[in-house]
C-alpha positions in Angstrom: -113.8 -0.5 132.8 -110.3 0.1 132.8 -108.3 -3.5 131.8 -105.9 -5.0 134.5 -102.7 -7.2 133.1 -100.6 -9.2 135.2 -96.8 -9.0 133.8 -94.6 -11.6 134.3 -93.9 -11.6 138.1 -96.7 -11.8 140.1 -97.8 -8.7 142.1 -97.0 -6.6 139.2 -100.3 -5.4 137.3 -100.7 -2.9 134.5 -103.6 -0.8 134.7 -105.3 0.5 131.1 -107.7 3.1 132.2 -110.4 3.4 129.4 -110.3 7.1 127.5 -113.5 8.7 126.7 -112.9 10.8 123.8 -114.3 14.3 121.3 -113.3 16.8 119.6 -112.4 18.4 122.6 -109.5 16.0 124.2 -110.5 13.2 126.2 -111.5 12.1 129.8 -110.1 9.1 132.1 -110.5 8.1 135.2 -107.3 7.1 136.4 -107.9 5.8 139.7 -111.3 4.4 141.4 -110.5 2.7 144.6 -113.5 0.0 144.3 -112.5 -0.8 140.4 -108.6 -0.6 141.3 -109.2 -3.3 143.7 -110.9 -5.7 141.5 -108.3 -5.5 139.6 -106.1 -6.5 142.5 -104.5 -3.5 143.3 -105.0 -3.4 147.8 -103.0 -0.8 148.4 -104.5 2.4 150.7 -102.7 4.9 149.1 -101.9 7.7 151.2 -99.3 10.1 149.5 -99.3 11.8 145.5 -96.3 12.7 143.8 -95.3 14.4 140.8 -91.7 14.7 139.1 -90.8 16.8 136.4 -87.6 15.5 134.4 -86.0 17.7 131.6 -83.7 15.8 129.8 -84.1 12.7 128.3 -82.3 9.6 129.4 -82.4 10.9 133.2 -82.7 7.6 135.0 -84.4 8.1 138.9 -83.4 5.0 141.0 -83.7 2.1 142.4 -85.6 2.9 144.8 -87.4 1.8 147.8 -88.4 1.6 151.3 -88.0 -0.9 154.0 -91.1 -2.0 156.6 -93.0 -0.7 158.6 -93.1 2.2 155.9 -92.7 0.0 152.8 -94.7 1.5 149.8 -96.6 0.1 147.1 -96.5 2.3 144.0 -99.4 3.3 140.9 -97.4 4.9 138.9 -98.0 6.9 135.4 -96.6 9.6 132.9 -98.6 12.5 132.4 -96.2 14.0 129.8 -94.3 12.3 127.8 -92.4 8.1 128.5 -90.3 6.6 130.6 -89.1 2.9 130.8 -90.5 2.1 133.9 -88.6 -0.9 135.7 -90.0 -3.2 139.1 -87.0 -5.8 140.8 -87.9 -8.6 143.2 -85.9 -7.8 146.1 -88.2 -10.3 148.4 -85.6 -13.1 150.1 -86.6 -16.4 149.2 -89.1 -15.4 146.3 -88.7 -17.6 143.2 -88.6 -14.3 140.9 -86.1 -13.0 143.7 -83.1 -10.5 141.3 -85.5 -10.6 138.7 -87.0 -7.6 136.8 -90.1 -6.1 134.4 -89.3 -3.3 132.6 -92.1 -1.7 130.7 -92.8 1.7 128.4 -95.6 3.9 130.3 -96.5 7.1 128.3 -99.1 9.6 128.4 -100.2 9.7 124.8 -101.3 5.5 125.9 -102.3 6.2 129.8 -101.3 3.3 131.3 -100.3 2.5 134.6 -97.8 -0.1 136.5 -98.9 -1.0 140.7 -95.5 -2.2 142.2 -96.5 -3.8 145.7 -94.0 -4.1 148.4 -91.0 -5.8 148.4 -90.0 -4.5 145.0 -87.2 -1.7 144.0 -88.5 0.9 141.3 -86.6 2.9 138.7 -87.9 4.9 135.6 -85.8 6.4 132.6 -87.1 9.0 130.3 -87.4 8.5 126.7 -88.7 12.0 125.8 -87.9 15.5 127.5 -90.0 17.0 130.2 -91.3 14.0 130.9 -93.9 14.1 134.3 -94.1 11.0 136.5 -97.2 10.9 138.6 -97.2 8.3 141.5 -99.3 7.2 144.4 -97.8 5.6 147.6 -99.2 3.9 150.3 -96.9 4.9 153.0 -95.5 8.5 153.6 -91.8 9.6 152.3 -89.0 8.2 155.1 -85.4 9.3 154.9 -84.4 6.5 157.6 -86.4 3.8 155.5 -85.6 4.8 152.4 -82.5 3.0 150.4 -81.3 2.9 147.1 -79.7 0.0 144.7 -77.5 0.3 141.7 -78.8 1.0 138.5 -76.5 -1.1 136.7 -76.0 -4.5 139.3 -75.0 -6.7 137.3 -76.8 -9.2 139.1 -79.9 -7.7 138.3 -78.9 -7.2 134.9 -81.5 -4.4 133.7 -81.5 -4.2 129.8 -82.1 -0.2 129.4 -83.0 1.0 126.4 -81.5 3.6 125.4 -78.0 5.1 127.3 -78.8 6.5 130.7 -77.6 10.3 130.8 -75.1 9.8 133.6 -75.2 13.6 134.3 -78.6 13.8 135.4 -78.3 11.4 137.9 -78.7 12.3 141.6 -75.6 11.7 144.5 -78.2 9.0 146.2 -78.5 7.1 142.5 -74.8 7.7 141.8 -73.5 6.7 145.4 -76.3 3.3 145.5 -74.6 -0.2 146.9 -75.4 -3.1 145.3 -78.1 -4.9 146.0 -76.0 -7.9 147.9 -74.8 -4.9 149.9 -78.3 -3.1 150.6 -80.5 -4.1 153.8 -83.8 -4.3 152.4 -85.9 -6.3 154.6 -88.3 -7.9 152.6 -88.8 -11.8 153.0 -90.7 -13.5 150.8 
């Protein structure tokens, strides 16, 4: 049975899938609907994704997108590790400009499930890292908004220096969180 952590603002779980191993490799089942929800992860995900980054310290967001097509996000490394990082962008929320930041790799398996109303960014830590993820809304260009890496009003403690070069226009050009329209209420 895989193990299910809360982290330190609620809605945020990691997911530990167990690994059944031989001299061959190993075998995990990273997602089971029924389990996943026990473990309270709700989401009907509806959309896989796969990223391949080459270099490490390439940093991809903040990211998100606003309602009706809001996602909620099971995320994992297939190859390599990222610093994975979920902010509370949720008006009114007690935990509201706060963050969890935590190191998913392959070589451990684990997961993070980011529900709604929270902006997502990974960094890599290794090269050719790949970032698998599950959504449960489909990719929207007119819902989909980014926020700065560096706010200072977030104040995300990175861990190792963020290779500015491999950043994308949308993640270089991102307002401020004070200056994105994000929608979520608490």
């Amino acid at each position: 049975m895989p193990e299910f952590s809360q982290l330190a603002i609620a809605g945020l779980i990691e997911v530990t899938p167990d690994r059944h191993g031989d001299s061959r490799g190993y075998f995990s089942e990273v997602y089971n609907e029924a389990q996943w929800r026990d473990g309270g992860i709700d989401a009907d995900f509806v959309q896989d994704n796969h990223s391949l980054s080459r270099e490490t310290g390439t940093l991809r967001g903040l990211h998100l997108q606003t309602p009706p097509l809001a996602q909620a996000k099971l995320v994992r490394v297939a190859r390599g590790r990222v610093f994975d990082v979920a902010v509370d962008i949720r008006t009114g929320s007690p935990t509201f400009r706060q963050w969890v930041g935590i190191e998913l790799s392959a070589d451990k398996g684990n997961q993070l499930y980011i529900p709604t109303g929270f902006a997502h960014a990974f960094l890599t830590l290794e090269p050719d890292t790949e970032f698998l993820y599950k959504v449960s809304a489909p990719y929207s260009r007119p819902n989909g908004r980014s926020i700065r890496f560096d706010d200072p009003a977030i104040g995300i403690d990175w861990p190792i220096e963020i290779n500015l070069d491999t950043l994308s226009a949308k993640d270089r050009d991102a307002g401020l969180l004070s200056e994105t329209d994000t929608d979520f209420v608490y």
